[in-house]
C-alpha positions in Angstrom: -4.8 -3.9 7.0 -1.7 -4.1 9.1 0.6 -2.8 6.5 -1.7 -0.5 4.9 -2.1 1.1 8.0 2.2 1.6 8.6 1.9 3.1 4.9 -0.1 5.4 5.3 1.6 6.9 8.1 5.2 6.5 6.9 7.9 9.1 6.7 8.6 8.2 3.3 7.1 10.4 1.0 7.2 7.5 -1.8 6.2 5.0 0.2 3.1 7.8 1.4 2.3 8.5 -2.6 2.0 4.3 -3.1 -0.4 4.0 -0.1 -2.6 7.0 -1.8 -2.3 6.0 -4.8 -3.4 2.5 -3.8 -6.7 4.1 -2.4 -8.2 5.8 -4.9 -7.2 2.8 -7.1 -9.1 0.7 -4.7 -12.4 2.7 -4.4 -12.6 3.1 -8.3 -12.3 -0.7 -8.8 -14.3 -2.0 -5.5 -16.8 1.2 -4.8 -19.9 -0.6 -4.3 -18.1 -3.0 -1.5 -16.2 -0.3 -0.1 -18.9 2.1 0.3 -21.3 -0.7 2.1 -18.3 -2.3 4.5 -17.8 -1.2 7.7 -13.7 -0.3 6.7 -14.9 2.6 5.0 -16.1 4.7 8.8 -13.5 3.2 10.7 -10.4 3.2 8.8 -10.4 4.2 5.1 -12.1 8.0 5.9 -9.2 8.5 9.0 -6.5 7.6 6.7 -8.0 9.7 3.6 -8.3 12.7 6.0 -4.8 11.9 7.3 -3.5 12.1 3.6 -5.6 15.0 2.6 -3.5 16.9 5.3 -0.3 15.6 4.2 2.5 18.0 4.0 3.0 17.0 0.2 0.8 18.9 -2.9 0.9 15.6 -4.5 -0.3 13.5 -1.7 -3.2 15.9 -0.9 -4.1 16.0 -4.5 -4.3 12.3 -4.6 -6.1 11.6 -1.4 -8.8 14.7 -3.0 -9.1 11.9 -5.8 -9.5 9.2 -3.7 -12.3 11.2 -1.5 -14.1 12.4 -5.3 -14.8 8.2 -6.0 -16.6 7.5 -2.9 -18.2 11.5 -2.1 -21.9 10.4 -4.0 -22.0 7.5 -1.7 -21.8 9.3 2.1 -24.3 10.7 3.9 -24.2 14.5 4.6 -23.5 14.2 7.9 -19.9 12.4 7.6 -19.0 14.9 4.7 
């Protein structure tokens, strides 16, 4: 969680795309435990938001993606 973390937040604007790129991997191959752990409120929706404010088109654009695979499964209140 460590490193994911650090990429997520690197300067490194290939290293930034990986870690997005990772996450909306992630959710499309592992929704159903994603969307029931307790990862998803405490540290995959900060990173996403982090990510969907990313000074990169690309990066946004991903971390939209990412957000789109697990959107049907959140409550209306933490959309």
């Amino acid at each position: 969680m460590k490193l994911i973390l650090s990429v997520c937040h690197d300067n490194n604007y290939k290293i930034r795309r990986d870690g997005v790129i990772f996450l909306k991997e992630y959710f499309k191959l592992n929704k159903a435990e994603v969307v029931k752990g307790s990862r998803l409120q405490n540290v995959y929706l900060n990173e996403l938001i982090d990510f969907i404010n990313d000074e990169d088109s690309h990066i946004r654009i991903d971390a939209i993606e990412a957000f789109a695979e697990i959107l049907d499964h959140l409550d209306e209140e933490t959309v």
